[in-house]
PABA-799220 format. One line per 10 residues: number of its first residue (from 1); for each residue x, y, z of N, C-alpha, C, CB. Coordinates in steps of 0.2 Angstrom, whole numbers, always signed. Glycine has a CB too. Layout:
N
NUM = X/Y/Z/X/Y/Z/X/Y/Z/X/Y/Z | ...
! end
This chain:
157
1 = +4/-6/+0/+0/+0/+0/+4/+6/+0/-5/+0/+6 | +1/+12/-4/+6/+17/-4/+5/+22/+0/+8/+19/-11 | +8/+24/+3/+9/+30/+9/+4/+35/+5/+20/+34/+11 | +2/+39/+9/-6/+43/+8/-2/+51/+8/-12/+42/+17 | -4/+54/+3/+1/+59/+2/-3/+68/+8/+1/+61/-10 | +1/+69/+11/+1/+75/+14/-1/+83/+9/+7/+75/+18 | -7/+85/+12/-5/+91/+11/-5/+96/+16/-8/+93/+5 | -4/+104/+12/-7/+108/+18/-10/+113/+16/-2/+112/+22 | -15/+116/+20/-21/+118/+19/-18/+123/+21/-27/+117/+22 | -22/+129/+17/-22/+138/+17/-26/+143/+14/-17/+140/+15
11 = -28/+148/+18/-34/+152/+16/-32/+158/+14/-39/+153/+21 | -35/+159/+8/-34/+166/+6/-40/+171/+6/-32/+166/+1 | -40/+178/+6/-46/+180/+8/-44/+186/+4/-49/+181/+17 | -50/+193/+1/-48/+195/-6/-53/+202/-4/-49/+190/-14 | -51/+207/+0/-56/+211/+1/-58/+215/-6/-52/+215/+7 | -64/+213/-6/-67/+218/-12/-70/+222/-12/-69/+216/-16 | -71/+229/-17/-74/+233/-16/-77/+234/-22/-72/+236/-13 | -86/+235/-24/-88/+232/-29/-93/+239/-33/-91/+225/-26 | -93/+239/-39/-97/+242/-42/-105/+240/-43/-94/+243/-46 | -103/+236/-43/-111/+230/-40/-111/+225/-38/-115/+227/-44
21 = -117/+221/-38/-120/+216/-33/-114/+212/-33/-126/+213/-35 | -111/+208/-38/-108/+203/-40/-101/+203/-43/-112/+200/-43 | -101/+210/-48/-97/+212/-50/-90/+216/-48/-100/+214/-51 | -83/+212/-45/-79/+215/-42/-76/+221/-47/-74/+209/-39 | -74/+229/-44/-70/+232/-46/-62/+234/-45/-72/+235/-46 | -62/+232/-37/-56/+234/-36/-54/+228/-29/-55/+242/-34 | -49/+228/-29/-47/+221/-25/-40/+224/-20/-43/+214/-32 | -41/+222/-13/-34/+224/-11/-28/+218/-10/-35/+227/-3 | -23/+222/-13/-17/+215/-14/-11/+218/-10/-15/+213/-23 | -8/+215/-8/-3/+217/-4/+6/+216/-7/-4/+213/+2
31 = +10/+219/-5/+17/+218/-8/+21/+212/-8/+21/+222/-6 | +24/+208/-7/+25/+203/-4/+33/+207/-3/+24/+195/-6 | +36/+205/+4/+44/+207/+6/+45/+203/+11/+47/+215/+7 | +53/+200/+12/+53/+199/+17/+52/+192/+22/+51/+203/+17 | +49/+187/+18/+45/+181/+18/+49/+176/+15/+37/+181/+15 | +53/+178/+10/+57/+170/+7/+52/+167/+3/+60/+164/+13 | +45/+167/+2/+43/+167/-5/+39/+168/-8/+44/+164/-7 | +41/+171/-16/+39/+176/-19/+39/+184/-18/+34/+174/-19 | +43/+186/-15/+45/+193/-11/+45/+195/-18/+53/+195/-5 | +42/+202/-17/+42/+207/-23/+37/+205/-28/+48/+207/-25
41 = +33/+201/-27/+25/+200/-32/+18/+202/-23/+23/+188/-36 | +13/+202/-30/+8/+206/-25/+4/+199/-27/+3/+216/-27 | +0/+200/-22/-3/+195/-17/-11/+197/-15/+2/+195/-9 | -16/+193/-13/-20/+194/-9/-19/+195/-4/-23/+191/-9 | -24/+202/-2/-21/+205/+5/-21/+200/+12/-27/+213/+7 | -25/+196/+9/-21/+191/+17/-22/+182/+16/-28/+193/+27 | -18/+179/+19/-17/+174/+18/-12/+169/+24/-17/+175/+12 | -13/+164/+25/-8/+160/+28/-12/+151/+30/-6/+165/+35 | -7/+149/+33/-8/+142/+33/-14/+140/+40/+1/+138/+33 | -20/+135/+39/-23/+134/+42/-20/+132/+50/-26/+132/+39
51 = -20/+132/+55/-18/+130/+61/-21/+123/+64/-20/+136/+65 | -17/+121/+67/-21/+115/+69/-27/+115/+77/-14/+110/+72 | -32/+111/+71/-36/+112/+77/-41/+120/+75/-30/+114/+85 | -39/+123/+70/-42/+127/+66/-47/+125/+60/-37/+131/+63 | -55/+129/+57/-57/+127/+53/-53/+131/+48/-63/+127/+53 | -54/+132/+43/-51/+135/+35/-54/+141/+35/-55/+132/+27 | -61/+143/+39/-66/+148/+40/-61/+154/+45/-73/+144/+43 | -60/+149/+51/-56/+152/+56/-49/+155/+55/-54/+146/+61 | -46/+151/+49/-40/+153/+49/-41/+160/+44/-34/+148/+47 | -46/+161/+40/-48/+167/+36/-49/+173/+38/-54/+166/+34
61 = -54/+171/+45/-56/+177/+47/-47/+180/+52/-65/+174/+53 | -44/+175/+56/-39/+178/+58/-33/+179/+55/-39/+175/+61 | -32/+176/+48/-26/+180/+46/-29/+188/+44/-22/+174/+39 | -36/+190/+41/-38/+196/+39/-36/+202/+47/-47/+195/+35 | -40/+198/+53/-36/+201/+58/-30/+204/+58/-36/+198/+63 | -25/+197/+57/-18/+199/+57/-14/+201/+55/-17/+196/+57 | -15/+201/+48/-13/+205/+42/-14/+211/+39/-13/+202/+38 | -23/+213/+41/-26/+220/+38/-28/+223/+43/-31/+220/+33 | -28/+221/+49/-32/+224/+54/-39/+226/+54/-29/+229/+56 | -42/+222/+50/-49/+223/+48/-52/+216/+53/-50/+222/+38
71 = -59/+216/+54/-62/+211/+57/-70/+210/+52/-62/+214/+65 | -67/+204/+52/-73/+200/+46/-77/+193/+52/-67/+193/+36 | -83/+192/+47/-87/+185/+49/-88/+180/+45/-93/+185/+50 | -86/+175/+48/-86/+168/+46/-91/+168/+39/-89/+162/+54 | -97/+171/+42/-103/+172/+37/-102/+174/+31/-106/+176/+39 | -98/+179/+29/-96/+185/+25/-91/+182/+20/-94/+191/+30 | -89/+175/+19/-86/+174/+18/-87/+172/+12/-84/+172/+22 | -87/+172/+4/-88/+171/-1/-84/+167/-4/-89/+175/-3 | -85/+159/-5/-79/+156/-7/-79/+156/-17/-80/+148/-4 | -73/+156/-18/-72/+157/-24/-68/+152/-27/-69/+163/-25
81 = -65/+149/-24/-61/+141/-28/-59/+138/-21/-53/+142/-35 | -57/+133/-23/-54/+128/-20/-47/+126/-24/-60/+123/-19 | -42/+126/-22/-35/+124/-27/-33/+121/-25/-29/+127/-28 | -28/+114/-29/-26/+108/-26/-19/+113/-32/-31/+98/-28 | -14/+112/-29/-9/+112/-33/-3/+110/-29/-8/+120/-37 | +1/+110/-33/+9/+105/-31/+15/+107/-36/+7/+96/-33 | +20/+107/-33/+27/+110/-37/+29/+105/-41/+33/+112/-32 | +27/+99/-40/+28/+92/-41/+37/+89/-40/+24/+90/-49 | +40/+92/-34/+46/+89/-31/+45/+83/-25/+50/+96/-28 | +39/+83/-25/+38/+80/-18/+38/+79/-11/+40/+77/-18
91 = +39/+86/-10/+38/+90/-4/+35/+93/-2/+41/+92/-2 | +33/+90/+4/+26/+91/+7/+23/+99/+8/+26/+86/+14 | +31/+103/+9/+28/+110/+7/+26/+115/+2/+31/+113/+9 | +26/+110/-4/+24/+111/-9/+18/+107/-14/+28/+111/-11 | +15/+103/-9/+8/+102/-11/+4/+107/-6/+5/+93/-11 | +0/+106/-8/-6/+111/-4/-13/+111/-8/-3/+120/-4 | -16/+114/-2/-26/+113/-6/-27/+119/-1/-32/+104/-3 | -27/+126/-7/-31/+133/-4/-37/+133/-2/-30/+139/-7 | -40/+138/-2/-47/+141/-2/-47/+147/-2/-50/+139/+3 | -50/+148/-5/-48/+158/-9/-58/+159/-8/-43/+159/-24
101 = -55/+165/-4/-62/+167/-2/-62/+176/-5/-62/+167/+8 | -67/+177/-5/-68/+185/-8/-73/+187/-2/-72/+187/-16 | -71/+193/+2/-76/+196/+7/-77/+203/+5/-74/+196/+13 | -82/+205/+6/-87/+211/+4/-90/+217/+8/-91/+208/+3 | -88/+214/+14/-90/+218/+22/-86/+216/+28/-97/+216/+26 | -83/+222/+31/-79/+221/+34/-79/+227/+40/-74/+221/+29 | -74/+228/+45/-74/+233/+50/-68/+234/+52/-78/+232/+56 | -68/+243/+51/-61/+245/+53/-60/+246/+45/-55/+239/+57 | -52/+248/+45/-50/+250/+37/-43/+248/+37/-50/+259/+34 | -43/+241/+31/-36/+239/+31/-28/+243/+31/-38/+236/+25
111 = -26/+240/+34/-18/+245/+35/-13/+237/+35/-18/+253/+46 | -5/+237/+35/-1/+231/+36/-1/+233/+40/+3/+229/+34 | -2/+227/+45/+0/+225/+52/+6/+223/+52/-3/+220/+55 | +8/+218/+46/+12/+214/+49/+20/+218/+42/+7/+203/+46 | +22/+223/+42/+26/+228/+38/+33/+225/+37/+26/+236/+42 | +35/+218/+40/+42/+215/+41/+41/+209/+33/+42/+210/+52 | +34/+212/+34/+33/+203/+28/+30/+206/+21/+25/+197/+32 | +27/+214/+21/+26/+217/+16/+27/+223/+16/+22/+215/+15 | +29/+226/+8/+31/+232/+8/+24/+237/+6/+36/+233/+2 | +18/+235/+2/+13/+240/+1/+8/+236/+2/+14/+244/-6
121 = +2/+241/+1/-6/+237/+3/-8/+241/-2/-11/+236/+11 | -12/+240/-7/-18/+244/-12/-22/+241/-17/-15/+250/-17 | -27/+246/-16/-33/+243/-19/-31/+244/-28/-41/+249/-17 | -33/+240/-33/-30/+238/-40/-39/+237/-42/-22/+229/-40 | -40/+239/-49/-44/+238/-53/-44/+230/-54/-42/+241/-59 | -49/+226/-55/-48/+219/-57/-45/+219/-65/-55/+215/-57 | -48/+223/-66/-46/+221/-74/-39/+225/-76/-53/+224/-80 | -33/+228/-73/-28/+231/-72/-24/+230/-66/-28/+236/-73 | -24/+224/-66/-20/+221/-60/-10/+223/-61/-22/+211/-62 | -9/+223/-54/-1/+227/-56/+4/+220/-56/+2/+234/-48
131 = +9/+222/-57/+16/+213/-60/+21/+215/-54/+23/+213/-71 | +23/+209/-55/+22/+204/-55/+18/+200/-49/+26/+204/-57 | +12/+196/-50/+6/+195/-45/+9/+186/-43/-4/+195/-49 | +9/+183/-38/+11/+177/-38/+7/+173/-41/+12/+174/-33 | +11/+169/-46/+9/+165/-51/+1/+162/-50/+14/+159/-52 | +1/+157/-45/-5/+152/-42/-12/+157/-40/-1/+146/-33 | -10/+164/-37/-14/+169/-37/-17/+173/-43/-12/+175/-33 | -11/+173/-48/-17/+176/-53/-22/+173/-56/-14/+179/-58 | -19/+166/-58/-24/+159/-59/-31/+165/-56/-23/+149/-51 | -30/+162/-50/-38/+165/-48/-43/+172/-50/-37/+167/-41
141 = -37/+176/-49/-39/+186/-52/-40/+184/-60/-31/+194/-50 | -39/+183/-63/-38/+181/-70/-44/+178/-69/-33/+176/-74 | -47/+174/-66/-55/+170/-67/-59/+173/-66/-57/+165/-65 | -57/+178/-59/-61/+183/-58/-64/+188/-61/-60/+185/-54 | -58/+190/-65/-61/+196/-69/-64/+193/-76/-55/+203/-71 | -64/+188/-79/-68/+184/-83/-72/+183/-81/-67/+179/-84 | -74/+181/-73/-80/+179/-72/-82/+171/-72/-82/+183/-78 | -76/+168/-75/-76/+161/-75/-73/+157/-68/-73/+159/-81 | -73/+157/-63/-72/+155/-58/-75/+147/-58/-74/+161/-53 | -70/+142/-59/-73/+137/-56/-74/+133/-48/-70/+134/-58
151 = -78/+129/-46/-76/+128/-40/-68/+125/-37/-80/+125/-37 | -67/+121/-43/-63/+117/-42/-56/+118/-46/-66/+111/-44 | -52/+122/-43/-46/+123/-49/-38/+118/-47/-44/+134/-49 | -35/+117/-53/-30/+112/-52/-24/+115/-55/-30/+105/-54 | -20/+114/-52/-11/+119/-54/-9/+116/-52/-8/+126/-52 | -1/+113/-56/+5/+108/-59/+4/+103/-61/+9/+107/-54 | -2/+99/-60/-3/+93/-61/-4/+91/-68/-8/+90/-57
! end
């Protein structure tokens, strides 16, 4: 029998601010610096690895705490894919299964908390997104501003 492959879970969350109901216009994405990897591509404004003993939901609402100093609900939470992707080296820090959420309501006004791990925070046009974005993230913004958002998206395989 073959050994059961590991991954790791992580949530991403994509403060939007919208010209209509459904329609995203502008997205807040953060710099990356400082982290070892991807430094110097922009990002969804918050994101990180679920915790043990955490739901996906939990670790959403808290990395947006942690990183924007904004305070969201579990509720509010609008899922937009689900990612299975892999580097395909075989290490286990390099499979992973995200969950990319878009929220819409929020409290307080995003600022970097965390300034050791990124250089800028701003709001970007969907459809003029700034470069370089991390690869596996624009997957997503690219579908978004299409409009073609699957639930299910797969990268490297």
């Amino acid at each position: 029998m073959s050994e059961r492959f590991r991954v790791i879970p992580a949530a991403y969350v994509l403060l939007v601010r919208s010209a209509g109901e459904r329609e995203p216009s502008e997205v807040l994405l953060a710099l990356r610096r400082g982290t070892g990897y991807m430094d110097e591509h922009w990002a969804f404004g918050a994101a990180g690895h679920v915790e043990v003993g955490e739901s996906v939901l939990a670790a959403a609402v808290r990395e947006v705490d942690e990183e924007l100093g904004v305070q969201i609900r579990e509720a509010d939470l609008e899922p937009l894919t689900v990612m299975h992707r892999t580097a395909r080296n075989g290490e286990p820090i390099d499979e992973r299964v995200d969950f990319f959420f878009a929220v819409r309501a929020w409290r307080g006004e995003p600022v970097r908390r965390e300034p050791h791990k990124s250089a800028d925070l701003r709001w970007f046009d969907v459809g003029a997104l700034p470069e370089p974005v991390v690869p596996h993230e624009l997957v997503v913004l690219d579908r978004i501003r299409t409009g073609r958002v699957p639930a299910v998206t797969v990268v490297g395989f």
